[in-house]
CHARMM-style PDB file with segment names, atoms N, HN, CA, C and O in Angstrom:
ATOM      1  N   UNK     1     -17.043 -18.866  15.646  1.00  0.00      PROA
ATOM      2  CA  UNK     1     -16.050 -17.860  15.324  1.00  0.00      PROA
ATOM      3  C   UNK     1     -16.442 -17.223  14.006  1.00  0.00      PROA
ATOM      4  O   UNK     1     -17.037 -17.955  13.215  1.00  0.00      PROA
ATOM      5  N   UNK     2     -16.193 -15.931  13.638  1.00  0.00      PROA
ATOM      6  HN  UNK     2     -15.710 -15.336  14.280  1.00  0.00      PROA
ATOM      7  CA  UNK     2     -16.677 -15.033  12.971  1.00  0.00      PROA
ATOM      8  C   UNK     2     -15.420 -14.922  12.153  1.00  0.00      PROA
ATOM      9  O   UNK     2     -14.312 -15.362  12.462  1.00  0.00      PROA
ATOM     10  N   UNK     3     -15.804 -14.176  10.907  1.00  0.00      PROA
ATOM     11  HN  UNK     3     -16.704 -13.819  10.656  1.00  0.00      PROA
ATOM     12  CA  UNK     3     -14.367 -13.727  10.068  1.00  0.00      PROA
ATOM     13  C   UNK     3     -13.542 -13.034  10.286  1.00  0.00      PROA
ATOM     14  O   UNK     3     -12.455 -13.088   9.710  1.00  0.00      PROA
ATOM     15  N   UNK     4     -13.995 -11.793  11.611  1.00  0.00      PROA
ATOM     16  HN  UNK     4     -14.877 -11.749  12.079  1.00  0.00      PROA
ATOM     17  CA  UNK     4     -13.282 -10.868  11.857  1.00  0.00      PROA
ATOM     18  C   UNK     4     -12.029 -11.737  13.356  1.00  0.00      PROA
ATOM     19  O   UNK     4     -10.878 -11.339  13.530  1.00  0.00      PROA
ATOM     20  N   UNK     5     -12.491 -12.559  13.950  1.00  0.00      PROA
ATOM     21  HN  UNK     5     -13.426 -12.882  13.808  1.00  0.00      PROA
ATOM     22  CA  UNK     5     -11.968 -13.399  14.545  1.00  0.00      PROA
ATOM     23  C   UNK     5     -10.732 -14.290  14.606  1.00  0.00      PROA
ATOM     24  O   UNK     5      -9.906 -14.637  15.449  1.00  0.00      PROA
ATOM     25  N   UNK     6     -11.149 -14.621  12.551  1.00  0.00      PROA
ATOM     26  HN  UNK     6     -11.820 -14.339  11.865  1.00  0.00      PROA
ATOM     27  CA  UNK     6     -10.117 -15.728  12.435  1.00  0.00      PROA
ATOM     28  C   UNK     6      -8.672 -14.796  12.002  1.00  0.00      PROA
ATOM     29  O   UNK     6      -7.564 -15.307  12.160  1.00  0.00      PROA
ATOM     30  N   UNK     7      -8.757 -14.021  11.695  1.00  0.00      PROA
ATOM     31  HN  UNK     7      -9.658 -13.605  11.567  1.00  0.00      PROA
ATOM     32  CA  UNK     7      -7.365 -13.067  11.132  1.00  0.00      PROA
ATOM     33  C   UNK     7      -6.621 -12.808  12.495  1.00  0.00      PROA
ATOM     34  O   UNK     7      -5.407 -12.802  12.290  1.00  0.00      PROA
ATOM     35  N   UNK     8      -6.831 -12.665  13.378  1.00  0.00      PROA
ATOM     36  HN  UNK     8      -7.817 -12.670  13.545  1.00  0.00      PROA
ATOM     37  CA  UNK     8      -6.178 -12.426  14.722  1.00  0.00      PROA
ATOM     38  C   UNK     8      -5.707 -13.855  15.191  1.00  0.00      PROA
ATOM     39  O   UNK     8      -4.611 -13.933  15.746  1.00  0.00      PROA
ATOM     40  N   UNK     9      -6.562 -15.138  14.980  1.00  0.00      PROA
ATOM     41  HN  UNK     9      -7.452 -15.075  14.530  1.00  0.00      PROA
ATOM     42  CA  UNK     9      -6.231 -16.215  15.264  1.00  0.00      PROA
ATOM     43  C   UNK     9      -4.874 -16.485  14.304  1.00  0.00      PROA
ATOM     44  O   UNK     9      -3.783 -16.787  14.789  1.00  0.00      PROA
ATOM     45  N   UNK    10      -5.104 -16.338  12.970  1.00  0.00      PROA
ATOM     46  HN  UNK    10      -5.990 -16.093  12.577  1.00  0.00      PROA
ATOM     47  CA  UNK    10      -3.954 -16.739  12.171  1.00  0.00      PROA
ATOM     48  C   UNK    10      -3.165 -16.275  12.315  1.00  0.00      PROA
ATOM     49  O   UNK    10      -2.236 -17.000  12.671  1.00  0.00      PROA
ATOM     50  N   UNK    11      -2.864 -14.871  12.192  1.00  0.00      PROA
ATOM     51  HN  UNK    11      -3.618 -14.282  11.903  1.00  0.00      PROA
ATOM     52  CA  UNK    11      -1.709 -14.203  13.213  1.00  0.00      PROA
ATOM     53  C   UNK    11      -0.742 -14.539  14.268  1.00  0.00      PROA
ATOM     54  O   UNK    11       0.487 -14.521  14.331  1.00  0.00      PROA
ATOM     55  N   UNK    12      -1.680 -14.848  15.066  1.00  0.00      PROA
ATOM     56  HN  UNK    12      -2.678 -14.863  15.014  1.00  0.00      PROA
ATOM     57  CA  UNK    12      -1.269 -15.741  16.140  1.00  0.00      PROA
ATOM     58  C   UNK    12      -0.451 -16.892  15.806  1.00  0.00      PROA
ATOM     59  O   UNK    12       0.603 -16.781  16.432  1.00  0.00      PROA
ATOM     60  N   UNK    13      -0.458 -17.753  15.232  1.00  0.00      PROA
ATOM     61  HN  UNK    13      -1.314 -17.843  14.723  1.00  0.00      PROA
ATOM     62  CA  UNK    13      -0.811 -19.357  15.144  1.00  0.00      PROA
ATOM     63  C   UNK    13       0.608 -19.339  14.012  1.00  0.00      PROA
ATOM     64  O   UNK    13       1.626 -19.997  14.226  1.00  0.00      PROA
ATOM     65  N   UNK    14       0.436 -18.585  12.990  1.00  0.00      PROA
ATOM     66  HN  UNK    14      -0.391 -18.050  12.815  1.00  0.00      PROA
ATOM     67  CA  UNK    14       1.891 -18.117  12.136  1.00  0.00      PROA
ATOM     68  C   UNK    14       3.032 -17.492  12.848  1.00  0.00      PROA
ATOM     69  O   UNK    14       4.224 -17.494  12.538  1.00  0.00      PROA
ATOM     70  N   UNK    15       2.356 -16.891  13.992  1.00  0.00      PROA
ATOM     71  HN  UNK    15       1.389 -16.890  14.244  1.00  0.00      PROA
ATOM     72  CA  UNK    15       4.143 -16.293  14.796  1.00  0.00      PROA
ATOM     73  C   UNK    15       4.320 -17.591  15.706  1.00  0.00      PROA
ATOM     74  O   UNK    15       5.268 -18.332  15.444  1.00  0.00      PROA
ATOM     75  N   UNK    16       3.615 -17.853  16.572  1.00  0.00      PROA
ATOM     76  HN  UNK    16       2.845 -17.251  16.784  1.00  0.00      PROA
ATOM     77  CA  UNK    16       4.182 -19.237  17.032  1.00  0.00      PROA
ATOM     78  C   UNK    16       4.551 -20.327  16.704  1.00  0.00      PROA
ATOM     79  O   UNK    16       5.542 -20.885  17.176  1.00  0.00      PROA
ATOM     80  N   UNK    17       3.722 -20.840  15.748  1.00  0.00      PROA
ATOM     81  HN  UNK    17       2.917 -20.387  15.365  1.00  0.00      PROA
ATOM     82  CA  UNK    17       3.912 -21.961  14.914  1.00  0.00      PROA
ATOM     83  C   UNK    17       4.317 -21.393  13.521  1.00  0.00      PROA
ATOM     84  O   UNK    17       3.371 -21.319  12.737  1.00  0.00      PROA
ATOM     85  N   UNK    18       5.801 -20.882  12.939  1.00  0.00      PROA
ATOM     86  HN  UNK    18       6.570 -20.943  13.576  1.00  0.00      PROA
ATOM     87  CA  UNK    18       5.886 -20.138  12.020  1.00  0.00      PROA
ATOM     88  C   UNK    18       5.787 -21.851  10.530  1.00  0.00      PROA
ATOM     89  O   UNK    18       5.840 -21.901   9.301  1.00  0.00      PROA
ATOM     90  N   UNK    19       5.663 -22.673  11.411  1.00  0.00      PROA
ATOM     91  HN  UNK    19       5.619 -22.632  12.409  1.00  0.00      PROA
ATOM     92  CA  UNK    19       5.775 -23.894   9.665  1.00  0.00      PROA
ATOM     93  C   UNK    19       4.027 -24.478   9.575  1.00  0.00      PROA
ATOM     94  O   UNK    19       3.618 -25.485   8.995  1.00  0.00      PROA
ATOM     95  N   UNK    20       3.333 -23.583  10.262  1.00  0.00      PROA
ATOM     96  HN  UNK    20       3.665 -22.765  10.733  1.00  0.00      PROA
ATOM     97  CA  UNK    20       1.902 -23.456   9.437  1.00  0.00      PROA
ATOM     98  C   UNK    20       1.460 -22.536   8.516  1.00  0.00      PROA
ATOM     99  O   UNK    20       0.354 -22.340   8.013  1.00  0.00      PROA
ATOM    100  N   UNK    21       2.744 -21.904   8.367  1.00  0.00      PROA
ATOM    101  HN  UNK    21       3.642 -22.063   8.776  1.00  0.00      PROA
ATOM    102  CA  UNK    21       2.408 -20.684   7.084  1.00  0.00      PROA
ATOM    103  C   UNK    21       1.892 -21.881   5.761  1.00  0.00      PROA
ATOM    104  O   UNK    21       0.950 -21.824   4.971  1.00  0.00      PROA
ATOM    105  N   UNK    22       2.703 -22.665   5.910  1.00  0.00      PROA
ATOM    106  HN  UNK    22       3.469 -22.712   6.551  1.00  0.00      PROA
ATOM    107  CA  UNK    22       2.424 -23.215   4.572  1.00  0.00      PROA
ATOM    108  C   UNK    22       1.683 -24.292   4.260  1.00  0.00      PROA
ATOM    109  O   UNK    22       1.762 -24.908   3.197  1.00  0.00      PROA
ATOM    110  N   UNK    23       0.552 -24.676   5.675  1.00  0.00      PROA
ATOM    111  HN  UNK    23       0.488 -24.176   6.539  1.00  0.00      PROA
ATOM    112  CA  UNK    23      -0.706 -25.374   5.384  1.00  0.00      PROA
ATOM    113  C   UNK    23      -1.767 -25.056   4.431  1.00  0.00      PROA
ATOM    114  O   UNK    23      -1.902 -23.874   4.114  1.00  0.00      PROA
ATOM    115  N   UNK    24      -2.463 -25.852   3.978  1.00  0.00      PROA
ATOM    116  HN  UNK    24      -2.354 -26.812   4.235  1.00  0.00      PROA
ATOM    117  CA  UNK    24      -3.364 -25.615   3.378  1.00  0.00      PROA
ATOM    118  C   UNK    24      -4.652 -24.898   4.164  1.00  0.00      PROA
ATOM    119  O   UNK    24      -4.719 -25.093   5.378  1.00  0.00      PROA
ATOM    120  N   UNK    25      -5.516 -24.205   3.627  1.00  0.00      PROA
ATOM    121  HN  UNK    25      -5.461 -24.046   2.641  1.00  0.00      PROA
ATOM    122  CA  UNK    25      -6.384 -23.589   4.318  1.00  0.00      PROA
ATOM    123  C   UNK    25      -7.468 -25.049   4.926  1.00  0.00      PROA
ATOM    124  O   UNK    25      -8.090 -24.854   5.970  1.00  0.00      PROA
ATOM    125  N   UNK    26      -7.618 -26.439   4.212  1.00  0.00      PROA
ATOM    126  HN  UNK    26      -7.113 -26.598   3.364  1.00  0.00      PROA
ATOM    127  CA  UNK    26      -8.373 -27.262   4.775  1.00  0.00      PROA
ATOM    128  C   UNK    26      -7.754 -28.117   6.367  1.00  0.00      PROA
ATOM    129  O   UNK    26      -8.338 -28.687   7.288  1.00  0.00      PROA
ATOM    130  N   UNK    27      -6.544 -27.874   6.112  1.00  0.00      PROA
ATOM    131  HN  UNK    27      -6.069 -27.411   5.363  1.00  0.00      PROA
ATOM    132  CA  UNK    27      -5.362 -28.398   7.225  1.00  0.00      PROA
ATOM    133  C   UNK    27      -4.983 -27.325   8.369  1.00  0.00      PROA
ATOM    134  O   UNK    27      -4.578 -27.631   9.490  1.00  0.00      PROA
ATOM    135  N   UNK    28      -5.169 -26.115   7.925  1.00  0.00      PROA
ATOM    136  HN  UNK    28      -5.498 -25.867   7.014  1.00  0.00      PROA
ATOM    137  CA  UNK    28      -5.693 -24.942   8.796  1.00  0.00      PROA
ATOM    138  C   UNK    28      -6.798 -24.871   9.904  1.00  0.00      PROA
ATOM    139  O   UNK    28      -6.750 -24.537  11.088  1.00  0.00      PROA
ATOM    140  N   UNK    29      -7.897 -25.343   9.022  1.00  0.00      PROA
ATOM    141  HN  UNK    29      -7.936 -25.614   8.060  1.00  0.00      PROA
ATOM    142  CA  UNK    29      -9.276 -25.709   9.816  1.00  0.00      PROA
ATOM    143  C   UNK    29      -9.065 -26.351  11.170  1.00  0.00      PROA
ATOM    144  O   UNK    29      -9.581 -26.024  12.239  1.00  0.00      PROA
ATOM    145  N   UNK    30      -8.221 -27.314  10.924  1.00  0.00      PROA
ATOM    146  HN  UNK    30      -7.802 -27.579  10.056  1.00  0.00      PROA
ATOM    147  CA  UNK    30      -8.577 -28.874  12.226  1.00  0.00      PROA
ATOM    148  C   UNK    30      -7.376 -28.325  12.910  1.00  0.00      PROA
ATOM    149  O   UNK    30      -7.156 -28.782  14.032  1.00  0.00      PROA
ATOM    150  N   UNK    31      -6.470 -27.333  12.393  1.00  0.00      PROA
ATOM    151  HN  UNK    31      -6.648 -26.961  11.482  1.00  0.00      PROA
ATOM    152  CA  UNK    31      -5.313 -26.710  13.479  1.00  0.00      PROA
ATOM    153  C   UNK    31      -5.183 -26.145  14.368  1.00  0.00      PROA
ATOM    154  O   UNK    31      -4.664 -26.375  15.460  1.00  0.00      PROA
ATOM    155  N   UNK    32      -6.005 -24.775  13.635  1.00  0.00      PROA
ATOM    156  HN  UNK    32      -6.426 -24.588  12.748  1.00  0.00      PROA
ATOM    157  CA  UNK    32      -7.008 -23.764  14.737  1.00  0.00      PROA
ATOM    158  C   UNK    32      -7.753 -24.511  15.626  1.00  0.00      PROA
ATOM    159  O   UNK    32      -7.373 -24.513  16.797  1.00  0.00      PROA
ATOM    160  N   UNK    33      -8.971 -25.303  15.247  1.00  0.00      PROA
ATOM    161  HN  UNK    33      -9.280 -25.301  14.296  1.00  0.00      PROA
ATOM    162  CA  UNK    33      -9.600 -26.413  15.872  1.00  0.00      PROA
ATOM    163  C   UNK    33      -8.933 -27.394  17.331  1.00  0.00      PROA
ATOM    164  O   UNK    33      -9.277 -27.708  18.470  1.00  0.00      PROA
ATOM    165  N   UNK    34      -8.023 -27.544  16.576  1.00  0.00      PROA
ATOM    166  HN  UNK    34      -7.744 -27.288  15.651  1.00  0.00      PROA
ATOM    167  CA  UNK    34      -6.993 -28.654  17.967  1.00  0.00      PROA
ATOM    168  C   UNK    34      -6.741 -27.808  18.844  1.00  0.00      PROA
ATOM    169  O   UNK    34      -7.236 -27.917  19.966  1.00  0.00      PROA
ATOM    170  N   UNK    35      -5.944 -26.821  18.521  1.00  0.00      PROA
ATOM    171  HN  UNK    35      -5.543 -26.732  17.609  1.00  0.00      PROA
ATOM    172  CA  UNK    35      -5.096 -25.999  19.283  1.00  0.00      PROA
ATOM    173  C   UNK    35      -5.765 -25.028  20.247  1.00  0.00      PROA
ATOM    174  O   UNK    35      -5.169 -24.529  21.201  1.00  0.00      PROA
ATOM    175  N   UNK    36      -7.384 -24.725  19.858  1.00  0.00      PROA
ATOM    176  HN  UNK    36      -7.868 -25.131  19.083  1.00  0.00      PROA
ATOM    177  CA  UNK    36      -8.164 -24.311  20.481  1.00  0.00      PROA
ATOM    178  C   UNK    36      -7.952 -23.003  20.377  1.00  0.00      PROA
ATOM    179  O   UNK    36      -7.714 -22.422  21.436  1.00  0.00      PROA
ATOM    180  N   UNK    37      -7.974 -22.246  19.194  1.00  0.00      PROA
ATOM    181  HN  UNK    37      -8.167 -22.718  18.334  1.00  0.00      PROA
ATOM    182  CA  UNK    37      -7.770 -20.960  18.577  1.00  0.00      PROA
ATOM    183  C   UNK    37      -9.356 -20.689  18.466  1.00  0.00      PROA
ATOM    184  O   UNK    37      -9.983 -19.630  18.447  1.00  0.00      PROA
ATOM    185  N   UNK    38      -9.679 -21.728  18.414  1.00  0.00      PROA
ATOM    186  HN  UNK    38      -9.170 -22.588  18.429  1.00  0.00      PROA
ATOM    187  CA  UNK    38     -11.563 -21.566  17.275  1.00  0.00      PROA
ATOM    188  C   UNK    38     -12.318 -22.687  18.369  1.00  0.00      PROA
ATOM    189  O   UNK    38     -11.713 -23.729  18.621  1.00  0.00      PROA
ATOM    190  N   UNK    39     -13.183 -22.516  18.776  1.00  0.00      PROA
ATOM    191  HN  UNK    39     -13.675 -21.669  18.572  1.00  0.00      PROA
ATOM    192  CA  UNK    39     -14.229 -23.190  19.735  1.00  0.00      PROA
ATOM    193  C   UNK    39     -14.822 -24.511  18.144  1.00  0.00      PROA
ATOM    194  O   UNK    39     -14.801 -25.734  18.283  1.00  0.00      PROA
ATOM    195  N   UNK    40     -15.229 -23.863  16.950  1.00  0.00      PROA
ATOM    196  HN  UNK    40     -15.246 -22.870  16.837  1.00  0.00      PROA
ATOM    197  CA  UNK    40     -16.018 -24.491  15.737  1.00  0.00      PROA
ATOM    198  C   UNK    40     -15.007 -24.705  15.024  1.00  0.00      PROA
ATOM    199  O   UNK    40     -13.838 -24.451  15.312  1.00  0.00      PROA
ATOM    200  N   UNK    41     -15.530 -25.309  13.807  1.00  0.00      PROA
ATOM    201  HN  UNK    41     -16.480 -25.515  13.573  1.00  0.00      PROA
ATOM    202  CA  UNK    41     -14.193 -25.470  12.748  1.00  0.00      PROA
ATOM    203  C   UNK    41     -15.291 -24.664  12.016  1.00  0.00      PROA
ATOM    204  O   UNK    41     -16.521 -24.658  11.971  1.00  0.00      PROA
ATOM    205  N   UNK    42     -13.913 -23.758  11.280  1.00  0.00      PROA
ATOM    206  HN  UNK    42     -12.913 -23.763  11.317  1.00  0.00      PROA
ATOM    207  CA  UNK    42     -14.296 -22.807  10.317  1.00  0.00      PROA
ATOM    208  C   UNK    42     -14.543 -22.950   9.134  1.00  0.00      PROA
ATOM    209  O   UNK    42     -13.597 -23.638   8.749  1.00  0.00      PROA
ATOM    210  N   UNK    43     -15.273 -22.737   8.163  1.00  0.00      PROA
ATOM    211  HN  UNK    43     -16.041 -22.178   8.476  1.00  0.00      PROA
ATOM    212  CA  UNK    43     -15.709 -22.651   6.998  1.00  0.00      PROA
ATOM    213  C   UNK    43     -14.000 -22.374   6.059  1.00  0.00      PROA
ATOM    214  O   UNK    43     -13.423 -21.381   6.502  1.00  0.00      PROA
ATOM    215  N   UNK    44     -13.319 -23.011   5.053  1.00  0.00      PROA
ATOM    216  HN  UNK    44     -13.788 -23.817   4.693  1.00  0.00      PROA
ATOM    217  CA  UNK    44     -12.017 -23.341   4.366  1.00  0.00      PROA
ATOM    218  C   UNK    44     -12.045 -21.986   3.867  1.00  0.00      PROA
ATOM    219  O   UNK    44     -11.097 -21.289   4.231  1.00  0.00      PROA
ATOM    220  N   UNK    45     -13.026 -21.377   3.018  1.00  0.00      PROA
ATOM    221  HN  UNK    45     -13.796 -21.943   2.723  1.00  0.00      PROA
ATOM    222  CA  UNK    45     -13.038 -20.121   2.270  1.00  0.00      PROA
ATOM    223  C   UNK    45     -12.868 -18.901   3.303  1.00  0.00      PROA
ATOM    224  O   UNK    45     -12.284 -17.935   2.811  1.00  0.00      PROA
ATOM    225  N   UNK    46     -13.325 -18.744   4.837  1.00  0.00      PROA
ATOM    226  HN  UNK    46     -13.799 -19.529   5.237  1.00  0.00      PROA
ATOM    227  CA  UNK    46     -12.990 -17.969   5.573  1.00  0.00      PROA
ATOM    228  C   UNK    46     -11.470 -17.731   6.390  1.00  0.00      PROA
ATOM    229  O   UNK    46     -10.975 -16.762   6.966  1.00  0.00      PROA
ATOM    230  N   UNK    47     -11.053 -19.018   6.145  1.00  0.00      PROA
ATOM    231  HN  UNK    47     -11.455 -19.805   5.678  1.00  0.00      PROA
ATOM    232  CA  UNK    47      -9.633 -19.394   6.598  1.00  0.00      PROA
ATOM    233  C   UNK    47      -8.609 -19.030   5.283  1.00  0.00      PROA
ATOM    234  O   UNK    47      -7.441 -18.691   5.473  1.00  0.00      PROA
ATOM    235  N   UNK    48      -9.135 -19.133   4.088  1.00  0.00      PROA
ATOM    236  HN  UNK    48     -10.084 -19.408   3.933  1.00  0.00      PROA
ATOM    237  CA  UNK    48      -8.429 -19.184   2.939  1.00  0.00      PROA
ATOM    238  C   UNK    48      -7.806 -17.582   3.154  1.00  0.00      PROA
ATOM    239  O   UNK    48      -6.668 -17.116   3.103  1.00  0.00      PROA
ATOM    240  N   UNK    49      -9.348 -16.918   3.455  1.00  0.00      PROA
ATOM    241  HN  UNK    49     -10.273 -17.296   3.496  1.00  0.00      PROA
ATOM    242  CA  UNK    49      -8.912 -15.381   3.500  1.00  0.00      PROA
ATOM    243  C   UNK    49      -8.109 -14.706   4.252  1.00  0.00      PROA
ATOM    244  O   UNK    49      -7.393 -13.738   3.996  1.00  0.00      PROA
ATOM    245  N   UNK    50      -8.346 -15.493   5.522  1.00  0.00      PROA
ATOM    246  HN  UNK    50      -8.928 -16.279   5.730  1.00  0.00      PROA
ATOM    247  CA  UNK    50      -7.494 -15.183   7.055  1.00  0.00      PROA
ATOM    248  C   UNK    50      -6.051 -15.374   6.501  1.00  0.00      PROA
ATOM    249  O   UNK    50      -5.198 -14.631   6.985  1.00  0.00      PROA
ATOM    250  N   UNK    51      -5.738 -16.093   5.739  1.00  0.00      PROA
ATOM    251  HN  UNK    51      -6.431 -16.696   5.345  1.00  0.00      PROA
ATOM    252  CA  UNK    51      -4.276 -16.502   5.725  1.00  0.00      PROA
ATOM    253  C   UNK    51      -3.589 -15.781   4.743  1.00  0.00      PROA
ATOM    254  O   UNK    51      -2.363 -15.677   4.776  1.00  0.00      PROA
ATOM    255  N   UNK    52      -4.581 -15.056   3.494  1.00  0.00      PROA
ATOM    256  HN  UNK    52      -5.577 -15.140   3.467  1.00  0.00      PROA
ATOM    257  CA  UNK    52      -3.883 -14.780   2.801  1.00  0.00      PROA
ATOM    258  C   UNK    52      -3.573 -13.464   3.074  1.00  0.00      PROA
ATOM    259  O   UNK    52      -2.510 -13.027   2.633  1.00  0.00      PROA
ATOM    260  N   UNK    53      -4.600 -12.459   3.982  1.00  0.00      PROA
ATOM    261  HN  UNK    53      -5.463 -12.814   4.340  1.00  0.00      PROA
ATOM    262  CA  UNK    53      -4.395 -11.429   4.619  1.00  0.00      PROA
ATOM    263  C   UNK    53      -3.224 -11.305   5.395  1.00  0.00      PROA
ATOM    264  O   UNK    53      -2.473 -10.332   5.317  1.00  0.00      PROA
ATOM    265  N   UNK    54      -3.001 -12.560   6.367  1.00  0.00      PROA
ATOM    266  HN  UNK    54      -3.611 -13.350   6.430  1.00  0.00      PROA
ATOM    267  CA  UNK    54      -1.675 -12.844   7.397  1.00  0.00      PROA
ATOM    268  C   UNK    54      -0.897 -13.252   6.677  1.00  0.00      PROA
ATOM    269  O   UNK    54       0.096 -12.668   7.109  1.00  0.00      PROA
ATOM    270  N   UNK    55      -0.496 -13.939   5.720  1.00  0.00      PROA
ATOM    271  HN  UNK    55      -1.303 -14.413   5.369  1.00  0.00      PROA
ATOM    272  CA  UNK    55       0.554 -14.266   4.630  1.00  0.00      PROA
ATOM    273  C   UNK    55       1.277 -12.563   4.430  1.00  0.00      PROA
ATOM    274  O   UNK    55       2.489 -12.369   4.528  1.00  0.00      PROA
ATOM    275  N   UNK    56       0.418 -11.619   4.183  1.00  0.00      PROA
ATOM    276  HN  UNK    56      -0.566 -11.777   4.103  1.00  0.00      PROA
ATOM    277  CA  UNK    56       0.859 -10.687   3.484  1.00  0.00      PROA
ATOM    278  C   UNK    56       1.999 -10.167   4.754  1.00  0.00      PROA
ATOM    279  O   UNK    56       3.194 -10.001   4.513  1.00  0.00      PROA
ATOM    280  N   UNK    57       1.548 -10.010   5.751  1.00  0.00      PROA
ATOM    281  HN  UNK    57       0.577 -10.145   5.946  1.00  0.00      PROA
ATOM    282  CA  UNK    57       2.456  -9.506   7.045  1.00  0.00      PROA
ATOM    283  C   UNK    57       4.144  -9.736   6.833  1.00  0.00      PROA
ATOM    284  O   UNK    57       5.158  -9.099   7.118  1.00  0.00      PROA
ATOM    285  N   UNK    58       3.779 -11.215   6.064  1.00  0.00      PROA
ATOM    286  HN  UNK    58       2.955 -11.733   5.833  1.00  0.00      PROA
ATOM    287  CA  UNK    58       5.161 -11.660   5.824  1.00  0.00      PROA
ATOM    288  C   UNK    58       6.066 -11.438   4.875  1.00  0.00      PROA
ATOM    289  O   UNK    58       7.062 -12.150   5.009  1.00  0.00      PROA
ATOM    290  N   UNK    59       6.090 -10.660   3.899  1.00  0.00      PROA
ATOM    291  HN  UNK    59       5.281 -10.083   3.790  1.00  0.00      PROA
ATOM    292  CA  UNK    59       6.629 -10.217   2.959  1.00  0.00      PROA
ATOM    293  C   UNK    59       8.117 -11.488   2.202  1.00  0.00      PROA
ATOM    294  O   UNK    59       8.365 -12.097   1.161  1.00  0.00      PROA
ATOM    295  N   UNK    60       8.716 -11.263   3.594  1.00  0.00      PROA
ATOM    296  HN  UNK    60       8.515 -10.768   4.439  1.00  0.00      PROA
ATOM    297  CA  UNK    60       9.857 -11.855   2.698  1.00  0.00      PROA
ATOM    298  C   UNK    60      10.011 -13.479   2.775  1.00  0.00      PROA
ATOM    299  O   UNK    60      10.920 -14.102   2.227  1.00  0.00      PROA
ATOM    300  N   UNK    61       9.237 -13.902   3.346  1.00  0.00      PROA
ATOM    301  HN  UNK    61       8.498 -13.395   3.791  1.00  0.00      PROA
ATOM    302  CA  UNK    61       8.804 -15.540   3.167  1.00  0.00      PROA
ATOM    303  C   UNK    61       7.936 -15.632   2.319  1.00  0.00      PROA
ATOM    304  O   UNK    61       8.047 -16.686   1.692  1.00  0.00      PROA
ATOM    305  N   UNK    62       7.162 -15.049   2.022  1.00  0.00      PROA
ATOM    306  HN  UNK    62       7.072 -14.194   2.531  1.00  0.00      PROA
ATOM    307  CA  UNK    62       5.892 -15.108   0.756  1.00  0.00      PROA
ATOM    308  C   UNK    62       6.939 -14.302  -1.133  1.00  0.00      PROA
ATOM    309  O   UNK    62       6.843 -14.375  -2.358  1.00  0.00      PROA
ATOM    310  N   UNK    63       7.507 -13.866  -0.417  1.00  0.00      PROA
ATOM    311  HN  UNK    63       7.585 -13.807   0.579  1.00  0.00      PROA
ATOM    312  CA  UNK    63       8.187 -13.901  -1.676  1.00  0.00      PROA
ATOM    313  C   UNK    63       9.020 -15.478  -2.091  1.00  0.00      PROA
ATOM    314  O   UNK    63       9.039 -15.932  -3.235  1.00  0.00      PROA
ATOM    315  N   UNK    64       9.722 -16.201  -0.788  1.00  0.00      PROA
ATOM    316  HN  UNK    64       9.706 -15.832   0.141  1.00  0.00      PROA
ATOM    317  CA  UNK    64      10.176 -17.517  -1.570  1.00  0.00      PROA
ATOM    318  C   UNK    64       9.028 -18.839  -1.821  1.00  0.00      PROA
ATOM    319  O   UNK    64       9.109 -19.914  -2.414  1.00  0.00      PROA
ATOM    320  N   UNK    65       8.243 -18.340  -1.258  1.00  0.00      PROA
ATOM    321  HN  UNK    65       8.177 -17.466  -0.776  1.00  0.00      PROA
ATOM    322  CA  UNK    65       7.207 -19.583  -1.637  1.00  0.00      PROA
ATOM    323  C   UNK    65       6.530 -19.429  -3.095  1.00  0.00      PROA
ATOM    324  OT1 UNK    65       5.741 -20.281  -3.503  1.00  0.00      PROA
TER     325      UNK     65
END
C-alpha cells in the first residue's frame, strides 16, 4: 500500500470505527493490518500523515482532543 492509499483507508476506518480516531499512529498500523484495509503493514510516519490529514475532516472532535 502506497501513501496515496492509506488516506482513503483512514477515512474509512474513522467513520466506521469512529474510537480509532484516537489511536496512535503505531496502533493504527496492526488495525488497518487486521481489519484488512492494507494487504502490508505500513510504515508509522505514513500513517502518522494519513491521520492527521483525516483528523482534519473532523473539525469538531479535534477541537476537544
Amino acid at each position: 500500500m502506497n501513501a496515496p492509499d492509506l488516506l482513503p483507508a483512514v477515512r474509512e476506518l474513522y467513520s466506521r470505527l469512529p474510537e480509532t480516531r484516537c489511536l496512535q499512529p503505531w496502533e493504527l498500523t496492526h488495525v488497518l493490518w487486521s481489519l484488512n484495509y492494507t494487504d502490508e503493514l505500513a510504515d508509522e510516519w505514513e500513517i502518522a500523515a494519513a491521520s492527521d490529514v483525516a483528523r482534519q475532516d473532523w473539525p469538531e472532535w479535534r477541537r476537544a482532543a
